[in-house]
N, C-alpha and C positions, 0 to 999 in steps of 0.2 A: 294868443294868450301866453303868457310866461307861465314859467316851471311852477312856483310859488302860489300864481291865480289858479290853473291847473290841477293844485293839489286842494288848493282852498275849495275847490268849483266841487272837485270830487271826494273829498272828506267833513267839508264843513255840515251836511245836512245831521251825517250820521253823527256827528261830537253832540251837535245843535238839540237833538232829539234825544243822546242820551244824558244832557243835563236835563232837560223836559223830563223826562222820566221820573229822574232822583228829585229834582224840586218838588215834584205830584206825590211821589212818595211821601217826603218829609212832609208837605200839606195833608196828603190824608191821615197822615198817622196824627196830628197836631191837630187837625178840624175832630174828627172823629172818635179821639181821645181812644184810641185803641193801646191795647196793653202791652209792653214791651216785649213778654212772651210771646206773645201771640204773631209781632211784629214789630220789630226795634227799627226806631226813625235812624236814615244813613247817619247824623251826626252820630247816636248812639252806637252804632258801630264802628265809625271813625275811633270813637275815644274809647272804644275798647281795644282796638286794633293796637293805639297806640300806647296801653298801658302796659304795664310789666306782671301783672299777675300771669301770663302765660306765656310759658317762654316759647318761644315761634320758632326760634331756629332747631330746638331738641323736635318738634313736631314737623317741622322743614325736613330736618334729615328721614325720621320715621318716615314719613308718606315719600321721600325719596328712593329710599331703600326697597320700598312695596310697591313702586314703580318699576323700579329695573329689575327686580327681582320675577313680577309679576311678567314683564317683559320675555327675560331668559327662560323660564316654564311656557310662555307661550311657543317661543320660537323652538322649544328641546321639542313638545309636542307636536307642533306641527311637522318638524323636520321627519317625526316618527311616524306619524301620520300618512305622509308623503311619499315616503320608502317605504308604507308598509301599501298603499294602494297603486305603486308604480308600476306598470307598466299589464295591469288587472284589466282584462278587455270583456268580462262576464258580470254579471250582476246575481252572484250566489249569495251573497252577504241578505239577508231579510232588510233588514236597515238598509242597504244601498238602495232596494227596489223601491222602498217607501220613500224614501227622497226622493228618487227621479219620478216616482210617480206623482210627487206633491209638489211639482216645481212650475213656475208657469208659467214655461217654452212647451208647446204639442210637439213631444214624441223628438225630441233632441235636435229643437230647430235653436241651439243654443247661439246667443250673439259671439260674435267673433271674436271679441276680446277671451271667451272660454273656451270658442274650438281648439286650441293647442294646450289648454293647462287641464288640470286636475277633474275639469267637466266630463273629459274625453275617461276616464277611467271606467264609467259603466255605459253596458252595453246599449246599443240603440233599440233592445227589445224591450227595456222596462217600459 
């Protein structure tokens, strides 16, 4: 099989299905005369997408912005997080015992990809 059949062999189902989707879509919204609020046919979102009542790239950068931003607050707390539970081999914390106790490995039989990270921080008695 060639590169090209090959990709056809292995992407053509899922394109194939999601046109079947969007076609059923627009039939059912068109058979069943359902209300645009309720649920706007794909074409009717096509041609709002592509009108200028809203500008896309002022709301492009906004949701940009509350990405990376949202981003750099995760990683400041984690890092805090991190250095504040480093190198903790007890389970004094109340909250710590409630987790290990609600977690669903028996008694710190944790999979291997956790035995060396952040799992190991409370003790094997919770």
């Amino acid at each position: 099989m060639t590169g090209t059949g090959r990709v056809l062999h292995c992407y053509l189902p899922a394109a194939a299905l999601f046109v079947a989707l969007i076609v059923a879509w627009q039939l059912a919204v068109t058979v069943f005369r359902l209300r645009e609020y309720l649920l706007p046919a794909p074409l009717s979102v096509v041609r709002a997408m592509m009108g200028d009542e809203i500008p896309w790239i002022r709301h492009l950068w906004i949701t940009s912005i509350e990405i990376v931003g949202a981003f750099l607050v995760a990683g400041v707390v984690g890092v805090a997080l991190g250095s504040r539970w480093r190198g903790r081999r007890s389970c004094r914390e109340p909250w710590c015992r409630s987790w290990c106790s609600s977690t669903p490995f028996p008694r710190w039989q944790w999979p291997r990809s956790f035995s060396s990270s952040w799992a190991t921080a409370c003790c094997p008695t919770c």
